[in-house]
TORTOR-9078 format. One record per residue (C-alpha): residue number from 1; residue in one letter; x negated, y negated, z negated. Coordinates in Angstrom, 3 decimals. Layout:
<pamis>
PAMI   n res       c1       c2       c3
PAMI NUM   A        X        Y        Z
...
</pamis>
This chain:
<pamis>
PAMI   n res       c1       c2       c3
PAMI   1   X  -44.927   56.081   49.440
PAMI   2   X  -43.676   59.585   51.283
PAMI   3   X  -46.513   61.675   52.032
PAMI   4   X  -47.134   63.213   56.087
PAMI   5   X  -47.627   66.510   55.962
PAMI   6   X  -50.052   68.615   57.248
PAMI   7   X  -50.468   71.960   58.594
PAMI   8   X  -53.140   73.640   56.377
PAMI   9   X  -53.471   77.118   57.867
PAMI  10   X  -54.545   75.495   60.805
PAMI  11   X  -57.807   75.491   59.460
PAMI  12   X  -58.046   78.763   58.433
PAMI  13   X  -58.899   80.076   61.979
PAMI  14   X  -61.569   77.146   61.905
PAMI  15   X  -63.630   78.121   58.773
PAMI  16   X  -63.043   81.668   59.086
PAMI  17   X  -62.301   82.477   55.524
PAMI  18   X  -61.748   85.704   53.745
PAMI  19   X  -58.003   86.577   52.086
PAMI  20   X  -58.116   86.267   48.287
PAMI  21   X  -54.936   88.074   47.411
PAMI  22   X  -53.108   90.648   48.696
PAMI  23   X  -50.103   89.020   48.142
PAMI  24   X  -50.431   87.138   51.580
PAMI  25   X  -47.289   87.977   53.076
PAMI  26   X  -45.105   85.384   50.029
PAMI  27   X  -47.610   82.771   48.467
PAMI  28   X  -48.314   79.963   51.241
PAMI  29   X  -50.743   76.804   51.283
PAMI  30   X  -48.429   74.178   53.105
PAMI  31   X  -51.069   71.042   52.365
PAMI  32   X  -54.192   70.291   50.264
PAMI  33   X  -56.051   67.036   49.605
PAMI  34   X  -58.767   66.216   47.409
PAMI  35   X  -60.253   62.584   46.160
PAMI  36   X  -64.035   62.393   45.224
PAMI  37   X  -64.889   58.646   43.928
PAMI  38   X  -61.890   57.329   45.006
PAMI  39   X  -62.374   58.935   49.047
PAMI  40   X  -59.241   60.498   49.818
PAMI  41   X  -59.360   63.299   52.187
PAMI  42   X  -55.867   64.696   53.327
PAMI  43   X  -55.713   68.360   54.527
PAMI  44   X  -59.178   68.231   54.845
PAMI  45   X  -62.704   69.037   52.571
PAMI  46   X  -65.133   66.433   52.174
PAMI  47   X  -68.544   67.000   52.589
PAMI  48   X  -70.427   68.777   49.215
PAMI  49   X  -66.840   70.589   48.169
PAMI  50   X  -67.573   74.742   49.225
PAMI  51   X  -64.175   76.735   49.878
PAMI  52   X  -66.211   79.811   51.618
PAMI  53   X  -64.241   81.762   48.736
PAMI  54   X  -61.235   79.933   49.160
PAMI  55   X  -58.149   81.387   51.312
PAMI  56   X  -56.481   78.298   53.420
PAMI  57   X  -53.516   80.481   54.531
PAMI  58   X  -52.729   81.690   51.058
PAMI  59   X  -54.215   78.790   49.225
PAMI  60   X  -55.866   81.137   46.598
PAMI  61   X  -59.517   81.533   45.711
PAMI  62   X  -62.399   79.470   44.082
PAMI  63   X  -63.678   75.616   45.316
PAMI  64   X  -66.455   74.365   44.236
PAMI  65   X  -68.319   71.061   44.042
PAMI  66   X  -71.469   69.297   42.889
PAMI  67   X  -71.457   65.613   42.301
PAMI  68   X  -74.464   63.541   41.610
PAMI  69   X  -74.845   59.397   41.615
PAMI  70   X  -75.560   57.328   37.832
PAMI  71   X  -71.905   55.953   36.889
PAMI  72   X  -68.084   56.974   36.560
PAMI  73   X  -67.087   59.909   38.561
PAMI  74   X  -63.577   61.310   39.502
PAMI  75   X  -62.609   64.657   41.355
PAMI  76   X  -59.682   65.999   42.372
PAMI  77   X  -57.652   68.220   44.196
PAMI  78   X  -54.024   68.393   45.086
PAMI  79   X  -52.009   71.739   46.330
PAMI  80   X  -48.599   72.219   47.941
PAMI  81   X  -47.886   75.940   48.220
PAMI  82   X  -44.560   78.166   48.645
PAMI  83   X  -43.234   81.016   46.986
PAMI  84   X  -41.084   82.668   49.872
PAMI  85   X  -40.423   79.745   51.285
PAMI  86   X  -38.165   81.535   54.135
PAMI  87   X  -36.479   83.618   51.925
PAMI  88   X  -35.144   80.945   49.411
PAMI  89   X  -36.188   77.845   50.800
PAMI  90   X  -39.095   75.987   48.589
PAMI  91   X  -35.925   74.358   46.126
PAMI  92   X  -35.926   76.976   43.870
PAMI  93   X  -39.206   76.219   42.145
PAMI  94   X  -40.814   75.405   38.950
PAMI  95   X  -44.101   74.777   37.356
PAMI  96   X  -45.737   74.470   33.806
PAMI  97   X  -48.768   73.759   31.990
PAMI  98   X  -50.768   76.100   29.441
PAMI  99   X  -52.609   75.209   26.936
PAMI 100   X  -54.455   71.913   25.889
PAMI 101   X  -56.539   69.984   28.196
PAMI 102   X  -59.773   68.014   27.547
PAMI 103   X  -59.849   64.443   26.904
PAMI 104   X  -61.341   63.269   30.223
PAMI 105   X  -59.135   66.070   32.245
PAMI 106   X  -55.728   64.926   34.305
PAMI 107   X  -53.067   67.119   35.815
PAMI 108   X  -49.573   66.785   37.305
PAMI 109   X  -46.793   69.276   38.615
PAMI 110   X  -44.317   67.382   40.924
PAMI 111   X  -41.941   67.572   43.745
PAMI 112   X  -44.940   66.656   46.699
PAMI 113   X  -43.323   63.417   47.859
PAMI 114   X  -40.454   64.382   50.223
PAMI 115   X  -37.710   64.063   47.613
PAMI 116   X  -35.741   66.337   45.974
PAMI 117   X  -31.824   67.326   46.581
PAMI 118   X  -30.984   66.222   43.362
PAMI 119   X  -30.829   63.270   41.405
PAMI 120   X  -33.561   62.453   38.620
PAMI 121   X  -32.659   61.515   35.102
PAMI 122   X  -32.178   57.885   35.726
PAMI 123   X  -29.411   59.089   38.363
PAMI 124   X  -31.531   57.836   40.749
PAMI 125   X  -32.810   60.191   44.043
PAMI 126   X  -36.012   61.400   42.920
PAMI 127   X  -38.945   61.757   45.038
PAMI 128   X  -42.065   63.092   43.570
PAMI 129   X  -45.339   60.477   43.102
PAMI 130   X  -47.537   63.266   42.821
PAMI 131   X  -49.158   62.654   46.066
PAMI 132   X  -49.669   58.680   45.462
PAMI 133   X  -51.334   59.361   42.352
PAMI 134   X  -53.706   61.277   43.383
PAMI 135   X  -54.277   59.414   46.538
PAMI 136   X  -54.545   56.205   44.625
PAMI 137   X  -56.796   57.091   41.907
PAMI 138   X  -60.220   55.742   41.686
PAMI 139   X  -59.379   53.389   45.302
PAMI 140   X  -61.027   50.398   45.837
PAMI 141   X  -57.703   48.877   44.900
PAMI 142   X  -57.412   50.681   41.726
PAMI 143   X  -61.630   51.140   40.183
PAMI 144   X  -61.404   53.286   37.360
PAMI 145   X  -58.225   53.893   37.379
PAMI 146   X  -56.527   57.792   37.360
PAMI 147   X  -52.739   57.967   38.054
PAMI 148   X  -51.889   61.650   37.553
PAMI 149   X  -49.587   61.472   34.736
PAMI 150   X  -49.872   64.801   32.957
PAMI 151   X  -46.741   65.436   33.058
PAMI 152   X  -44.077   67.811   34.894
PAMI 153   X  -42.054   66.546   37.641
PAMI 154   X  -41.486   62.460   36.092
PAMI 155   X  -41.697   59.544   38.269
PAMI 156   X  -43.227   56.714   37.003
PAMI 157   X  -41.958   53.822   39.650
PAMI 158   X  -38.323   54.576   38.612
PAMI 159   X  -39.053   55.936   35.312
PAMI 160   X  -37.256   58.903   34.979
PAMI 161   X  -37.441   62.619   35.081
PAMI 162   X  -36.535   66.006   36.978
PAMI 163   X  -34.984   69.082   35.328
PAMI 164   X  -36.642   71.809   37.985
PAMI 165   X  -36.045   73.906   39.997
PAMI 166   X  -37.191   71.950   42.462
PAMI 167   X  -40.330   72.140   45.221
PAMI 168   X  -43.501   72.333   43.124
PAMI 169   X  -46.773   71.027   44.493
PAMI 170   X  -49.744   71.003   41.677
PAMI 171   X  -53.133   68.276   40.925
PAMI 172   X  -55.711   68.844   38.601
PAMI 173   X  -58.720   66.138   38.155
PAMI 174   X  -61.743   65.060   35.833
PAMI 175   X  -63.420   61.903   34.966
PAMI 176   X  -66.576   62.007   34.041
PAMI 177   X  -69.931   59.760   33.885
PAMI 178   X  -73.716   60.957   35.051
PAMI 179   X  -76.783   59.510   34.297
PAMI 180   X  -79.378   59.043   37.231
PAMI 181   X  -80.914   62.644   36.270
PAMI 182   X  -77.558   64.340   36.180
PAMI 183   X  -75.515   66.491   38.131
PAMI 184   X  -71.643   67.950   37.571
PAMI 185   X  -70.864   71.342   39.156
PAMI 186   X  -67.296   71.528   39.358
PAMI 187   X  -64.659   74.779   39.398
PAMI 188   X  -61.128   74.749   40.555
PAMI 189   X  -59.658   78.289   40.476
PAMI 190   X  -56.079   79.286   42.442
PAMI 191   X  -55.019   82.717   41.566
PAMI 192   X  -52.135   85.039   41.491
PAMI 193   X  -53.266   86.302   37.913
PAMI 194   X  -53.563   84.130   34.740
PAMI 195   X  -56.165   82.685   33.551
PAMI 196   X  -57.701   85.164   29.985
PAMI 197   X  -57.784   81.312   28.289
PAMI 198   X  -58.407   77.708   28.574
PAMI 199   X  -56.030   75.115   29.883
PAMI 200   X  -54.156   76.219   33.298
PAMI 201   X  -50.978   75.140   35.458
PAMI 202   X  -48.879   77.687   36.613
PAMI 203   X  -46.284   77.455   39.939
PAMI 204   X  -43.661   80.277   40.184
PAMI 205   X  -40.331   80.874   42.016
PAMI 206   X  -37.061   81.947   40.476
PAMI 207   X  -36.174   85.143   42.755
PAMI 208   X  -39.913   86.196   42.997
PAMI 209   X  -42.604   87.831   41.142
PAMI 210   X  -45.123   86.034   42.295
PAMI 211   X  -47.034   83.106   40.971
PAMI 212   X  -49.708   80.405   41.320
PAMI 213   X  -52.521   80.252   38.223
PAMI 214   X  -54.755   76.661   38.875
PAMI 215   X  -57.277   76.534   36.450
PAMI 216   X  -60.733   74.425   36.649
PAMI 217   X  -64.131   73.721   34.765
PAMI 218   X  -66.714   71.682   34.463
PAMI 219   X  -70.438   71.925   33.864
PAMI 220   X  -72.844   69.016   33.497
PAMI 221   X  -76.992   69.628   34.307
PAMI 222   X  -80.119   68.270   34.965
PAMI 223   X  -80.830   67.855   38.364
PAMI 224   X  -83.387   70.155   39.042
PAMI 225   X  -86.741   69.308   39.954
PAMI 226   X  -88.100   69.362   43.169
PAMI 227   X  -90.134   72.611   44.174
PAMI 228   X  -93.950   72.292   43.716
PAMI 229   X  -94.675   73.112   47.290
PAMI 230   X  -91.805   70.316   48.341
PAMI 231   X  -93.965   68.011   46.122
PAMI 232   X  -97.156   69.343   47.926
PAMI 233   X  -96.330   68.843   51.456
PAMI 234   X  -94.992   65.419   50.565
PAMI 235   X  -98.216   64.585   49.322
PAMI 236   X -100.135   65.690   52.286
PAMI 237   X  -97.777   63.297   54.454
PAMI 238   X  -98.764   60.320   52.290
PAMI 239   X -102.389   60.976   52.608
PAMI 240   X -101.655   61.985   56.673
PAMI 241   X -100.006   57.981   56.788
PAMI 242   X -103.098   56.926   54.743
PAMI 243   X -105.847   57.937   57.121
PAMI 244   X -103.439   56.293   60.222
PAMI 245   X -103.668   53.722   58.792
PAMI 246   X -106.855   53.042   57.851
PAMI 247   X -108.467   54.520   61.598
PAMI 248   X -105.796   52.098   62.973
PAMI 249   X -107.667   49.072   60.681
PAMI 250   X -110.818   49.948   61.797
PAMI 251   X -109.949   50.389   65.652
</pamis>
């Protein structure tokens, strides 16, 4: 399935965010997405996900999220920048993983889903799946099911790889269950400096210095309880409905 692609600096104007590097001029955000539960919301942030220190033009900065319900959980997000794109057009690209990731903890680097100039390893034209996969994972069509493939640039539906440079777009996700009394807070990190440690993706161009660090972490809590006053004014509403009720018995 090709992707459409979207403008994302349009909505920079909109939410008004602050720059994160000062590298703005060379590292653009050409398209985001993100899939909580299975919702897929394309160049756009569902409600609950926080990017007030996240830069849409340059696509670097912190998002965060808190998700809460008893069952199987998935988050992800999905990022298409460029590396001086009008310098060197966005072919010239290639990306890599660092480190191990956890068990429950799924990634891909691919081509975004336009296809690439070149041919994969199955001399077939490649076009990246990066974008179904995360689209598709956790849909009503597919319940339970992740598709990012932990892997860098291969194509599952014809089975075969790419040997970048090519366009690089990056996904990172997490499955994880909650119990009724649980929350997960939730980290992604885009940065033009590397991560100290820990498991990270990296995006960089050939002719350029710059790069793309996308790391992410998760925390899991109690939900906390609710303030006593919150519990005292609810309790003065019951007995408020109590006496109603009993003046409207006795009318």
């Amino acid at each position: 399935m090709m992707k459409h692609r979207y403008s994302a600096w349009i909505l920079a104007s909109v939410l008004g965010l602050a720059a994160f590097s000062t590298q703005a001029g060379t590292i653009d955000l050409k398209d985001f997405a993100f899939n909580v539960d299975g919702t897929f919301s394309a160049a756009a942030v569902p409600v609950g996900v926080d990017v007030s220190a996240f830069n849409m033009t340059t696509g670097l900065g912190i998002i965060s999220a808190t998700i809460t319900g008893t069952g199987d959980h998935f988050f992800g997000g999905w990022f298409d920048h460029e590396i001086d794109q009008a310098l060197n057009t966005p072919f010239n690209e290639t990306g890599a993983a660092h480190g191990v990731s956890a068990a429950d903890q799924y990634w891909e680097i691919d081509e975004p889903g336009f296809g690439s100039p070149s041919n994969g390893s199955a001399g077939l034209p490649y076009t990246g799946d990066i974008y179904w996969n995360i689209e598709n994972s956790y849909a009503p069509s597919y319940p339970g099911d992740v598709f990012l493939d932990n892997q860098v640039f291969y194509d599952w539906n014809d089975n075969q790889t790419l040997t970048p440079p090519d366009d690089v777009s990056m996904a990172m996700g997490w499955e994880f269950t909650l119990a009724d009394t649980e929350q997960m807070l939730i980290e992604l990190v885009l940065s033009d400096t590397a991560p100290l440690s820990g498991f990270y993706l990296s995006h960089s161009d050939d002719t350029s210095p710059d790069q793309i660090f996308f790391s992410g972490s998760l925390f899991k809590s109690s939900i906390p309880a609710p303030e006593p006053s919150v519990l005292l004014l609810f309790g003065v509403g019951l007995l408020g409905l109590g006496s109603i009720r009993r003046r409207k018995h006795t009318a």
